[in-house]
C-alpha positions in Angstrom: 18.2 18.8 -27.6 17.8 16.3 -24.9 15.3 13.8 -26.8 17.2 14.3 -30.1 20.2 12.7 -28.0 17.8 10.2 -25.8 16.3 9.1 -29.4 20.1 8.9 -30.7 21.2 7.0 -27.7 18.2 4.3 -27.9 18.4 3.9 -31.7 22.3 3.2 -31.0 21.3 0.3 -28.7 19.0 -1.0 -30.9 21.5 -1.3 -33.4 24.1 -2.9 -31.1 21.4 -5.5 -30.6 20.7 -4.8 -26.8 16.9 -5.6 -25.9 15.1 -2.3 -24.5 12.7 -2.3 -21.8 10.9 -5.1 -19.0 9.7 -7.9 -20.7 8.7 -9.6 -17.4 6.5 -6.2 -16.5 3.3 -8.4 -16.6 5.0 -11.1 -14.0 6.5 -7.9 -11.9 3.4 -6.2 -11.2 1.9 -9.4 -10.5 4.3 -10.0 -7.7 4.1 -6.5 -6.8 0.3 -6.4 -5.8 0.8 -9.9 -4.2 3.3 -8.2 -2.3 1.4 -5.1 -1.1 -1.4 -7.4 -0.2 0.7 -9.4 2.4 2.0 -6.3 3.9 -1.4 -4.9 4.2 -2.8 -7.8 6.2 0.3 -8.0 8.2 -0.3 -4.2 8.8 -4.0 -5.3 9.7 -3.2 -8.1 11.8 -1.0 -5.6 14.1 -3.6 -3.2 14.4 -7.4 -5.4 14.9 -5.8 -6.1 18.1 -5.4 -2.3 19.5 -8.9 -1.6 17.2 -10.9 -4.1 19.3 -9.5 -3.1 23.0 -10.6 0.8 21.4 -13.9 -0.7 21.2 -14.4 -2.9 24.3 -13.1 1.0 26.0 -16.2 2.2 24.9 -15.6 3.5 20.7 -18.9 2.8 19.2 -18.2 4.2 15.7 -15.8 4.1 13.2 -14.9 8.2 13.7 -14.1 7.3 17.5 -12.2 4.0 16.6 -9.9 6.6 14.1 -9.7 9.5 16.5 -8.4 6.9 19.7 -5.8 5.7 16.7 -4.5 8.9 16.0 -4.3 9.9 19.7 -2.2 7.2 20.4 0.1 7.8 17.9 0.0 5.1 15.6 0.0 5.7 11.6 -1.5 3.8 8.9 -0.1 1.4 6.3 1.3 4.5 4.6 2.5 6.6 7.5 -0.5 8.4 7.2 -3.5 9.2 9.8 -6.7 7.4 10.3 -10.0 8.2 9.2 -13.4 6.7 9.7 -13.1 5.1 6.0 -9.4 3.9 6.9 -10.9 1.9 10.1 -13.6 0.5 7.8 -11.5 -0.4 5.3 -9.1 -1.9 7.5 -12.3 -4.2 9.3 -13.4 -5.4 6.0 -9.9 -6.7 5.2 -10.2 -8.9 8.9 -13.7 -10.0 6.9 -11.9 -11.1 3.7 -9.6 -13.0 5.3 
């Protein structure tokens, strides 16, 4: 019942003449991950800092880098908490750069 009327509804517009769906999409997701990217390195710029006085305090591996992280409260990009792959990732961004 409720695609008959979606189907009915679309194939109204279509006959009205109005154009249906994103024809930028391409240029949208484009800008999208470009986006993402810079928030990620911005995310990683504010974070090397506390990552490299964790070390110089003694955190030899990437597990003790994400454990001192957590235990001071602070997330990940996402909110989320760290993990020995997070740290890494986050070092080989610094690399890329």
């Amino acid at each position: 019942m409720i695609a008959e009327r979606t189907r009915a509804g679309l194939r109204a517009a279509r006959e009205r003449g109005v154009k249906l769906g994103g024809p930028k999409l391409k240029q949208a997701r484009k800008a999208a991950v470009v986006t993402l990217k810079a928030q990620a390195d911005q995310h990683a710029a504010n974070v090397l800092p506390i990552i490299r006085a964790i070390q110089r305090a003694g955190a030899t591996t990437l597990r003790e880098v994400a454990a001192a992280l957590n235990a001071r409260g602070i997330a990940t990009a996402r909110g989320g908490q760290w993990h020995a792959t997070t740290v890494r990732n986050l070092l080989g961004r610094e690399r890329r750069s």
